[in-house]
N, C-alpha and C positions, 0 to 999 in steps of 0.2 A: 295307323292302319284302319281302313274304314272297315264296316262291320259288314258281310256279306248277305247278301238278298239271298231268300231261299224260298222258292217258285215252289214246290210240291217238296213232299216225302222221298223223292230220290235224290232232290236237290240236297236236300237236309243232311243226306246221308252220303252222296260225295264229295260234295266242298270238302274242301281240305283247309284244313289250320293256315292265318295269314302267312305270306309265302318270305318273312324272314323268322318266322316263328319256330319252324322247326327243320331240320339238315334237308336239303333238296333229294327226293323222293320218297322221304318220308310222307306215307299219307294223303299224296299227292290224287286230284281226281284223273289225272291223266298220269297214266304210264307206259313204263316205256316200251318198243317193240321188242321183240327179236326174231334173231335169224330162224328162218322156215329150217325146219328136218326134215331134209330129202330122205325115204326110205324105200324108195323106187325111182332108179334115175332112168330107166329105161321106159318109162312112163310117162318121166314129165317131159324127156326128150322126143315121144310120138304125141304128147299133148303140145309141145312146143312147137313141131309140126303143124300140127292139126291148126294152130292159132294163128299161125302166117299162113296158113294155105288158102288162097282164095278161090280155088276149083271147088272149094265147099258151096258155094254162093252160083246165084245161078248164070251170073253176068262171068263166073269167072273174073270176078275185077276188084271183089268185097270180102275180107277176110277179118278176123275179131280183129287184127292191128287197124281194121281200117278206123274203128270207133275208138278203138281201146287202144291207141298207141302207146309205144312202150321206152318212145323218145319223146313223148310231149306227157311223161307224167299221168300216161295208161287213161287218157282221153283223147277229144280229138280239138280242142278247143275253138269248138265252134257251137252257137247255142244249141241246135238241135241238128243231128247227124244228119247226113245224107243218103240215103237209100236207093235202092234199085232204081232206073230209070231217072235217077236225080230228084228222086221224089223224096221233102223235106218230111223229117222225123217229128213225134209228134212231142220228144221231149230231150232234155241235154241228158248226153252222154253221160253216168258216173263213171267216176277212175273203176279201173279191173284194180290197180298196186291197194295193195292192204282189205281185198274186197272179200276174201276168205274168214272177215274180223267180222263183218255184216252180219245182224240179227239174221237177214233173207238180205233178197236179192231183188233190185229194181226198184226203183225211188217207191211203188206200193206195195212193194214185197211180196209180189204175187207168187216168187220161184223162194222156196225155200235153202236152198243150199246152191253151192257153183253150177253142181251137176245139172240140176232140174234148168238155171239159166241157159246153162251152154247150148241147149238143143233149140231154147225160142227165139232166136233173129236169124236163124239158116233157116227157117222155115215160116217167117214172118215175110211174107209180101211186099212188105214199106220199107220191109233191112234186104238182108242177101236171100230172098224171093227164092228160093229152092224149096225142095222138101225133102222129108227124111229118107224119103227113099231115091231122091236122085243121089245124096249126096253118100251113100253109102255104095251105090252101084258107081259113083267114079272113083270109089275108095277101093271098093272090090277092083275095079280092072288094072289095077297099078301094081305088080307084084311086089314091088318092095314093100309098099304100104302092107299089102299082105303077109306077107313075111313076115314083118315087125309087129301087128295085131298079135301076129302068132306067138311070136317071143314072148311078147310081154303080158296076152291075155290068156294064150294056152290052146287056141283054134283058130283055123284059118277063117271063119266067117264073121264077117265085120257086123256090128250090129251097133245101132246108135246110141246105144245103152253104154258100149263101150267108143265110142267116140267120147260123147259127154263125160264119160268118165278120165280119159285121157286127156281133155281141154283143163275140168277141172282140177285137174293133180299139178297144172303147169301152174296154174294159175294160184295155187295155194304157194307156191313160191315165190310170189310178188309180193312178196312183204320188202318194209323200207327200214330196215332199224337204222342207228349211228347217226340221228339227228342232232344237231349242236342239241335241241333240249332233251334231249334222251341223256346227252351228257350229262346234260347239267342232273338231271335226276337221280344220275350213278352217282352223282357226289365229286363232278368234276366246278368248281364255284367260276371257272373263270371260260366256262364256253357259251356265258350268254352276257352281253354289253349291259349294262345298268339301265339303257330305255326298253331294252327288250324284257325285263325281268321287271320292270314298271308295265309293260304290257300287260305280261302274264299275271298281274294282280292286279289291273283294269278288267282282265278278263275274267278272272274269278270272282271280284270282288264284287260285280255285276249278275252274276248268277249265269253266265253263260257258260259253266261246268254242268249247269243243271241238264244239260241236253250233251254239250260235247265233253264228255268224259272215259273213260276206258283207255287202253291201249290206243284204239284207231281216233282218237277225238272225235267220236260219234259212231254213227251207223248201229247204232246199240238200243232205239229204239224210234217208235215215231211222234212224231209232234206237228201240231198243228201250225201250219204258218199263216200266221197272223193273228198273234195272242190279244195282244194290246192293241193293234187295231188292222182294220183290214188290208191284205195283201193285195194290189192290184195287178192281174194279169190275164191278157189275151190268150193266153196257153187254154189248149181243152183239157189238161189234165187237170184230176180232180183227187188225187191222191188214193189214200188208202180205203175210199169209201168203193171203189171199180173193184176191189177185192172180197170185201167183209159184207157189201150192202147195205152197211151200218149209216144211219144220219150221220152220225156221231162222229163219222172217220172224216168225213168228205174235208177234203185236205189237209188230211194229215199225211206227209210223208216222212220217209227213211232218212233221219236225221244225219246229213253228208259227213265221212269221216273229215276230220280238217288237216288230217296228214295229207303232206306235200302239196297242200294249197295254195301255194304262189304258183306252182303250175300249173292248177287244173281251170282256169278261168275257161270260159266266164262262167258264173256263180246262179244257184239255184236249181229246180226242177227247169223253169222257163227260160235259163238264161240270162234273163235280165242284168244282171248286176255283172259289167264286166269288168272291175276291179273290186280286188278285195277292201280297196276304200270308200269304195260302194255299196257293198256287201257287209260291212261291216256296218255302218250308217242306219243300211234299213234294217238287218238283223237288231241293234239296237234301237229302231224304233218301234217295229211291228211287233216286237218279241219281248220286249223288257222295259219299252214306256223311256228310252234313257236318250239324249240327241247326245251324241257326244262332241266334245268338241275336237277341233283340228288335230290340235295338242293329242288329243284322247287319242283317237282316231289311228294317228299318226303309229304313238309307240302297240297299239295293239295288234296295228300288221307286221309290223316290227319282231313281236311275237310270234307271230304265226306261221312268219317268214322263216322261223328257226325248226320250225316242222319237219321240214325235206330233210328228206334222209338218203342213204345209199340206194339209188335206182337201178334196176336190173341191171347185171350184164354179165354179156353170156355171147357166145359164137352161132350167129344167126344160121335158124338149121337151112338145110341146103334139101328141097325139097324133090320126089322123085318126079322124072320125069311122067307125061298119059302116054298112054299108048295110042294102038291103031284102035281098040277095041270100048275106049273112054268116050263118054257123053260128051258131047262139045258145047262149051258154053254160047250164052245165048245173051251179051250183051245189049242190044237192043232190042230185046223182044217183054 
């Protein structure tokens, strides 16, 4: 067993003991998910709503599934979304599934919690181009919509405090537990194949615990990419420095959780890397000084592959009709 690299003080302190060393989740830097506690289902049922409904948007034609799909692994697998007017985004879509496990929200974590996110691309210009007040007056004229605010918040007037709040609460239910290595971390020995447990101590053995570790393999803090050397890319984002103003930050982003990463391709803030054997390449070259080989390479997607877990499912809601009285959307304007 080779001896593990340890990059800084958090490294130090999540590595986990070589991984025949001691019983599978013992000590492990990743652990495993579980199931969301629903304790309002009448909430995440008008947030579930809310999250397919595209009259939020101003085209009427762009709703959070349109980014955050919930059958391609709560992305849209394309490097950078498409927005209003088909105007390209200025950066890749993160998964929404396990996105409630996020330090914040947005590869520079400008939005601190679900809620604070859910209100910024309905009223971003370059995403679903509405604002918060149209999108509340087509909420207001729909009486069921009303009626069900009422149920669930206690008055008939919609306010986007309680929109985001209702996106949010759906959304903390996309968690993915019952991955083969969630298994295997409960102490089941025989739900990962021998190259994929050779992965998973390529992976740690390398120091890349030091960033993806926690429950969500990641999203737990930010890091600079391009440690060991520099990252090339055309993207205008600049990471965490657009937040903080900090020198110090300028590309640092929200370290990607790596749960259900065989479907969230392609890979990074920009894109760039459209398989995870690509992604995996520059990750250990930019990141850890390591070229790995084929071999390498190979069993660590292997690993990673064992990530996916149980994906949402549920009875797609059945949205209410507009009325005569509803704003009409305004696709191409």
């Amino acid at each position: 067993m080779s001896k593990r690299v340890a990059f800084s003080l958090v490294a130090a302190i999540v590595l986990a003991p070589a991984v025949g060393a001691a019983p599978a989740g013992a000590a492990e830097p990743i652990q495993p998910i579980e199931p969301a506690k629903v304790t309002s289902p009448a909430m995440v049922e008008l947030g579930k709503k809310l999250f397919f409904d595209p009259r939020l948007s101003k085209s009427g034609f762009i709703s959070c599934n349109s980014c955050h799909n919930l059958s391609m692994g709560g992305t849209d697998n394309l490097k950078t979304s498409i927005g209003h007017n088909w105007q390209q985004g200025p950066i890749n879509a993160p998964t929404v599934l396990n996105s409630s496990l996020n330090v914040a929200q947005f590869w520079d974590g400008r939005a601190l919690t679900l809620q604070d996110q859910a209100g910024g691309p309905i009223a971003n210009p370059g995403e679903m181009a509405s604002t918060h007040a149209l999108a509340i007056s087509v909420l207001q004229s729909i009486p069921a919509y009303v009626e069900e605010f009422k149920a669930v918040f206690g008055t008939g007037t919609v306010t986007i405090a309680e929109v985001t709040k209702a996106i949010a609460t759906f959304e903390e239910t996309l968690v993915t537990p019952n991955s083969r290595f969630d298994k295997w971390l409960k102490g089941d020995k025989t739900a990962l194949t021998n190259a994929e447990l050779e992965g998973y101590e390529l992976f740690t053995d390398s120091g890349c615990t030091a960033c993806h570790n926690g429950s969500a393999a990641g999203g737990n803090t930010f890091q600079k990419m391009g440690v060991v050397e520099p990252y090339q890319s055309t993207s205008p984002a600049e990471g965490r420095v657009a937040v903080t103003k900090e020198e110090a930050d300028r590309f640092n982003f929200k370290v990607p959780t790596l749960r259900n990463v065989e479907l969230t391709y392609p890979y990074f803030h920009d894109g760039e890397a459209a398989t995870l054997t690509q992604a995996v390449d520059t990750m250990g070259r930019i990141q850890l000084g390591r070229k790995f080989t084929e071999v390498e390479n190979a069993k660590i997607v292997a690993f990673l592959k064992t990530l996916t877990g149980d994906q949402p499912d549920f009875k797609l809601p059945i949205l209410p009709p507009s009325t005569d009285k509803t704003p009409r959307p305004e696709p191409f304007n």
